[in-house]
C-alpha positions as CSV (number, residue, x, y, z in Angstrom):
1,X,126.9,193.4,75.9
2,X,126.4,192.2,79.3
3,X,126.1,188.5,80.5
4,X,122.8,188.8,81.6
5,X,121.3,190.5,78.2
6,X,123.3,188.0,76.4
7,X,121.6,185.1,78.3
8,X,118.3,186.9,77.8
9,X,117.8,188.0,73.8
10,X,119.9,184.6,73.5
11,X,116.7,182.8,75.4
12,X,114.1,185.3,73.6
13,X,115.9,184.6,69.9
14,X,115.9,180.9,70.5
15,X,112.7,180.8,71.4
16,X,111.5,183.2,68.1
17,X,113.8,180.8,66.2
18,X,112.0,177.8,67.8
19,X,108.5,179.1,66.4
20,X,109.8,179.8,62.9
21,X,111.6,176.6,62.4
22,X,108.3,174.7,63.9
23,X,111.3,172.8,66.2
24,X,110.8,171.7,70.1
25,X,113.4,172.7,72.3
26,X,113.8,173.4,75.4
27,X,114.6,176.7,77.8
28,X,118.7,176.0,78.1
29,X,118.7,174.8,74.1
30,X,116.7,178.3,73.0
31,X,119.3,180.4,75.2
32,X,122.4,178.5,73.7
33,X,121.1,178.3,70.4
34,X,120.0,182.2,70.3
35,X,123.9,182.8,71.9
36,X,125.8,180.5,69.5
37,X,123.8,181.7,66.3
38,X,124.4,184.8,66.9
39,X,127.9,184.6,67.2
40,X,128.5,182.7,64.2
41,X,126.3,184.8,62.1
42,X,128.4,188.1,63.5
43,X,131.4,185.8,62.4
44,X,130.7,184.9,59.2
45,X,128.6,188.8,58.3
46,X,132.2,190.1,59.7
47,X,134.5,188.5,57.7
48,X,133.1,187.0,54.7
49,X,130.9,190.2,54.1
50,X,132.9,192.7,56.1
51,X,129.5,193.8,58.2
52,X,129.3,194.3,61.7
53,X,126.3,194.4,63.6
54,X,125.6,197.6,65.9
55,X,125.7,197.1,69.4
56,X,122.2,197.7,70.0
57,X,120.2,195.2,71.7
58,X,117.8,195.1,68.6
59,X,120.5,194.5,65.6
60,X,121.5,191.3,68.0
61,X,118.4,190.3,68.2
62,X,117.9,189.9,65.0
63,X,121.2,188.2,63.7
64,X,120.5,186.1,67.0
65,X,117.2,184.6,65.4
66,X,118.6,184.5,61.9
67,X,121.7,182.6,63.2
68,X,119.9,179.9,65.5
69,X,117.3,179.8,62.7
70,X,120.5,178.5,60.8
71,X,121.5,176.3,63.0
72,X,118.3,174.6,63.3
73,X,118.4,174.4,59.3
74,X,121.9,172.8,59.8
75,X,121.2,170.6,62.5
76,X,118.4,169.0,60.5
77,X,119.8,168.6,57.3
78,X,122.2,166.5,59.1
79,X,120.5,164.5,61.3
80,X,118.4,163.7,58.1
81,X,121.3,162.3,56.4
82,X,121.9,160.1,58.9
């Protein structure tokens, strides 16, 4: 996928991620955590579970939003520990 459709589902699952997690982030935060969950999520569904994604825009999309949804998860149950 392009750089510029990366940025923007990135931005657009952030943001979907930042409504189902009830979280407050900003514009740059939604885009890199939209980017960065969705390539850990394609990491781990790839070789843990031997699943790949499709390249359509709408199959990253959604492991975008499941994978920042994820991180958010993460981020708080760490920051809670501390």
């Amino acid at each position: 996928m392009g750089w510029i459709i990366t940025i923007i589902l990135g931005g657009l699952a952030g943001w979907i991620a930042e409504k189902i997690m009830n979280a407050n982030h900003g514009l740059l935060t939604n885009i890199i955590l939209g980017i960065v969950g969705a390539a850990v999520l394609n990491f781990i569904l790839g070789t843990l579970l031997g699943l790949y994604a499709s390249d359509s825009w709408l199959a990253y999309l959604i492991v975008a939003i499941i994978g920042a949804c994820g991180l958010i998860f993460t981020w708080r149950a760490i920051k809670g520990r501390t």
